[in-house]
Residue, then its C-alpha position, 0 to 999 in steps of 0.5 A: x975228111x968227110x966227117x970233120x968238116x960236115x961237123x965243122x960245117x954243121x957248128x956254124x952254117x944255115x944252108x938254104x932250102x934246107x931243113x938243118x934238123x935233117x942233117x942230123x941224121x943224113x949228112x952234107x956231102x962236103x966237096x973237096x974238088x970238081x972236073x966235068x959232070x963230077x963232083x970229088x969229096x973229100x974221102x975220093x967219093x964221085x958223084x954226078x953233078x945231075x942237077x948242074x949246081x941248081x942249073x947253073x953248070x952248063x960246060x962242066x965243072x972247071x972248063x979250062x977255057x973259062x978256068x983261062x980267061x978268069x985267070x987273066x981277067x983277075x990280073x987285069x980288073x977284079x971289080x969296079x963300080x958301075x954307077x959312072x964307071x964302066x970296063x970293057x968285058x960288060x961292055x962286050x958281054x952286052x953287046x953280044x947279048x943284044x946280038x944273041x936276043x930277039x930283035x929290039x932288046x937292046x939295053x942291058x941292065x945287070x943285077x946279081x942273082x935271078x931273083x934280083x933280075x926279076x925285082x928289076x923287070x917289075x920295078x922298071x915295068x912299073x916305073x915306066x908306066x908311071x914316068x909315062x902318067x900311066x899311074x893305075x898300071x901297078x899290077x902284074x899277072x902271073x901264071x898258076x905254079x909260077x915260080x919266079x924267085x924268093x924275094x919279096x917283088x918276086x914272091x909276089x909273082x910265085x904261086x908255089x905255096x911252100x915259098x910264099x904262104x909264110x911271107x903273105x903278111x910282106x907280099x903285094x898280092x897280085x893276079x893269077x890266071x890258070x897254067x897252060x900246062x898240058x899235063x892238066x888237059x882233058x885226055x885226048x886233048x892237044x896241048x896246042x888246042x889246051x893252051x889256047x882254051x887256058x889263055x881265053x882266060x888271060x885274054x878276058x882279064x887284060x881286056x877287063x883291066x889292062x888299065x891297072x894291069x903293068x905286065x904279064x910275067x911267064x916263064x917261057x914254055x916251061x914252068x920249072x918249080x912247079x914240076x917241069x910243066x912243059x905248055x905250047x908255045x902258041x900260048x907265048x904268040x897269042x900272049x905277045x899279041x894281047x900284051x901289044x893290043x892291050x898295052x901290058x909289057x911282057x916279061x919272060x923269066x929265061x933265067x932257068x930255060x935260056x942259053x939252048x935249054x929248050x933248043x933255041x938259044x932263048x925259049x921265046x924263039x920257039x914262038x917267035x915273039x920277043x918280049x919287053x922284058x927278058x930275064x937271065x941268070x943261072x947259065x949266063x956265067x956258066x955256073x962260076x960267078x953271080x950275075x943277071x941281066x935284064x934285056x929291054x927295050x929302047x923305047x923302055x929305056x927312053x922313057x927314063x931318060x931325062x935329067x937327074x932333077x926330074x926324077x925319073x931315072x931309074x935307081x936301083x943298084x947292087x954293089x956288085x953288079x956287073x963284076x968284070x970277073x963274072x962278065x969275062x966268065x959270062x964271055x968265055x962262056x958264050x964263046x964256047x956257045x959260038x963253036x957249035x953252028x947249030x946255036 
């Protein structure tokens, strides 16, 4: 039943961005089953599913497609190591992300969760500019009310107090500059005309202190922990024009607004850009499996590229990165996304 096993669940579990001692008094929903937008407890209650399990369900729960190729996909290979190995559903799952991405992201580094993927795009960013003797460029830029995942790299780059204030001793801090968020716009306003004045302030910073500055992290015309703040995609056009200007990388955090979210398979399309480094997770496997991928650059990946002794790979791995179980749901996935010609 309902009850048993929320006692069960209380004796022993610590659950995330919760405060335990409400549960007290409002307890958890235990789920026995799910079909569709419908969560099933255990005592036959329904309930809609309206927050997608934290924005990761994009197909609905149990797809019979997905359901399918996880099925053989486990019969074949369940994981292996992707240090010096490698199997054919990542291989395949990069290939179809580099066909799906604006044109010039073209390598695909795999991580486990958004968080991590981001920990990646400020770490290679980084790394890049020093493998290149850019060694002052070690700061990053970062919009007010940006949420970009609680880990500390990427804590660095939130500015939601409620995550971060606590852990201020462990952060680097980094740069801020004001949101283009229309809902802050004097009335009357347009949000294109809103976005311009806000950036005229990033402007002056990166030509102020590009020198120290890596990249410029955004979450893609919308800020989602901040509220759903929704801004003009001009903002993106004049952002990708100054980074290139001032030689700065881009980072578009899509993690929550990739895969048609925002109308185009990626939000940067809505401007047109591409940038240096782009971010996904949550709907990358549609909701069954942990996975991220950052998407970069050739010319970023050639600035790792050397032998071993000279230590300028890149060394940072996750045990389960690139799971074959999490690329094959990944690609069932992106099959269904291939059956809607709009997309």
């Amino acid at each position: 039943s309902n009850a048993s096993l929320a006692a069960r669940d209380l004796a022993v579990l610590w659950h995330p961005c919760t405060q335990m001692h409400d549960h007290e008094s409002i307890p958890v929903i235990p789920i026995a089953r799910a079909s569709g937008v419908h969560l099933t407890d255990f005592d036959g209650k329904r309930y809609i599913d309206a927050i997608s399990s934290w924005w990761v369900n994009i197909w609905g729960h149990a797809h019979p497609g997905i359901n399918a190729a996880l099925k053989q996909q486990l019969d074949t290979l369940e994981h292996v190591i992707l240090a010096g190995f490698s199997h054919e559903p990542i291989v395949e799952l990069a290939e179809r992300l580099v066909e799906r991405a604006p044109s010039g992201l073209s390598r695909c580094f795999f991580a486990d969760n958004g968080s991590a993927a981001i920990e990646v795009a400020l770490k290679m960013s980084m790394h890049c500019w020093q493998n290149r003797g850019e060694t002052r460029k070690t700061r990053f830029v970062a919009l007010a009310g940006s949420y970009h995942g609680e880990t500390l790299g990427a804590l660095s780059v939130t500015d939601i107090p409620l995550f971060s204030q606590t852990y201020g001793p462990l952060i680097t801090p980094q740069l801020r500059v004001p949101s283009p968020d229309w809902t802050l716009a004097p009335e009357g306003m347009s949000a294109e005309h809103f976005a311009r004045q806000q950036f005229s302030v990033l402007e002056d910073l990166l030509r102020e202190r590009h020198e120290e500055i890596s990249a410029v992290i955004v979450e893609p015309l919308v800020q989602g922990a901040a509220g759903m703040k929704m801004y003009h995609p001009i903002y993106l056009t004049l952002l990708r024009d100054a980074c290139t200007r001032y030689g700065v990388h881009l980072i578009a955090d899509e993690i929550a607004v990739g895969f048609a979210r925002t109308g185009r398979f990626f939000a940067c399309e809505q401007a047109g850009i591409r940038p240096d480094f782009l971010c996904l997770s949550k709907a990358l496997t549609a909701g069954y499996l942990p996975m991220s991928v950052v998407m970069t650059t050739e010319d970023i990946y050639r600035s790792f590229y050397d032998r071993y002794e000279n230590l300028k790979g890149f060394l940072h791995s996750h045990s389960f990165t690139g799971n074959p179980l999490a690329a094959r749901a990944a690609l069932a996935s992106l099959d269904l996304f291939a059956e809607d010609p709009q997309l």
